[in-house]
C-alpha positions in Angstrom: 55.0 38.2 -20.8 52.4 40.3 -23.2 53.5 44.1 -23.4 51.3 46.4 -25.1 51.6 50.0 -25.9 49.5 52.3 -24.4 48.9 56.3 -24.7 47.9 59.2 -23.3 48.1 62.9 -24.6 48.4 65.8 -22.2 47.0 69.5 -23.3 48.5 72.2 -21.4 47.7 76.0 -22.6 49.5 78.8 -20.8 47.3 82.7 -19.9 50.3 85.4 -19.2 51.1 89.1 -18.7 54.1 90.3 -17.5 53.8 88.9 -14.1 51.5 85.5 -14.2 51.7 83.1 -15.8 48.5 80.4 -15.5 49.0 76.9 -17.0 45.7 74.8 -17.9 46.6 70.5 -18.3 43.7 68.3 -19.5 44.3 64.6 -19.8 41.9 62.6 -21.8 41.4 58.9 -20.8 41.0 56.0 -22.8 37.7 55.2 -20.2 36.3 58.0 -21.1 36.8 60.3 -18.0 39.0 63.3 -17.8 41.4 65.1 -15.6 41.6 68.8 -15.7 44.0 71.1 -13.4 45.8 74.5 -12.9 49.0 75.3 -12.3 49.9 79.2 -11.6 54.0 81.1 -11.5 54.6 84.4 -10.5 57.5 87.0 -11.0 58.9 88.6 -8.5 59.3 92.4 -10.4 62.8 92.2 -9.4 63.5 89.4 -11.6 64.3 89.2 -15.5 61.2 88.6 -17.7 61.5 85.1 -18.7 58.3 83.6 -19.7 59.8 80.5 -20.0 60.4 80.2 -16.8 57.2 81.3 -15.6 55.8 78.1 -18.2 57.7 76.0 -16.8 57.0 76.2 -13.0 53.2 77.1 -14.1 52.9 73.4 -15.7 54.9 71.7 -13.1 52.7 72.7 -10.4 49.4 71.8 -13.1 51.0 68.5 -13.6 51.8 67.6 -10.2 48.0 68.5 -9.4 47.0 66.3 -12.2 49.2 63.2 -11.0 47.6 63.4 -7.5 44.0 63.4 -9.2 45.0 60.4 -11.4 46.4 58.6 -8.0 43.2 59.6 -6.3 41.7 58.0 -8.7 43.6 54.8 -8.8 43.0 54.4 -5.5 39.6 54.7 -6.0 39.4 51.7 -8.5 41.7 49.6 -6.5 39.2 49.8 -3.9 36.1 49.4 -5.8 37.1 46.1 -7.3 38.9 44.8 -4.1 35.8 45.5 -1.9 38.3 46.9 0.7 40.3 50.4 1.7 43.7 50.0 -0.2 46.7 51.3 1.8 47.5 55.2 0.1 49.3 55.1 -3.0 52.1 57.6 -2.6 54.4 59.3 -5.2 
């Protein structure tokens, strides 16, 4: 068996004030095409200030997004070359 190494880069940039913090992800793929999502946190104003945190959650949320796009997407191409419906690809 043949292994070969592949990658990919993933951009995230983070927007905040002292309550929000946005999260932008952009994937660029080696076809050509690329994924772009948004992930958002919020602080309750109770809790401490940890913009961390708010990063964090904020990029989970944009990279979960951006796995389901790249799944949707899969499934897409399995079914384009197969010349049937796949079964769903789940996490």
């Amino acid at each position: 068996m043949t292994y070969s190494t592949v990658g990919w880069h993933i951009e995230l940039e983070f927007q905040e004030d002292d309550q929000h913090t946005r999260a932008a992800a952009l994937l660029r793929l080696p076809d050509g095409t690329e994924a772009r999502t948004h992930g958002h946190a919020s602080r309750h104003r109770i809790d401490p200030n940890q913009p961390r945190v708010g990063e964090e959650i904020a990029a989970a949320r944009a990279l979960n997004e951006l796995a389901m796009q790249l799944l949707t997407k899969a499934h897409g191409e399995i079914d384009q070359v197969s010349g049937r419906t796949s079964h769903p690809i789940n996490v």
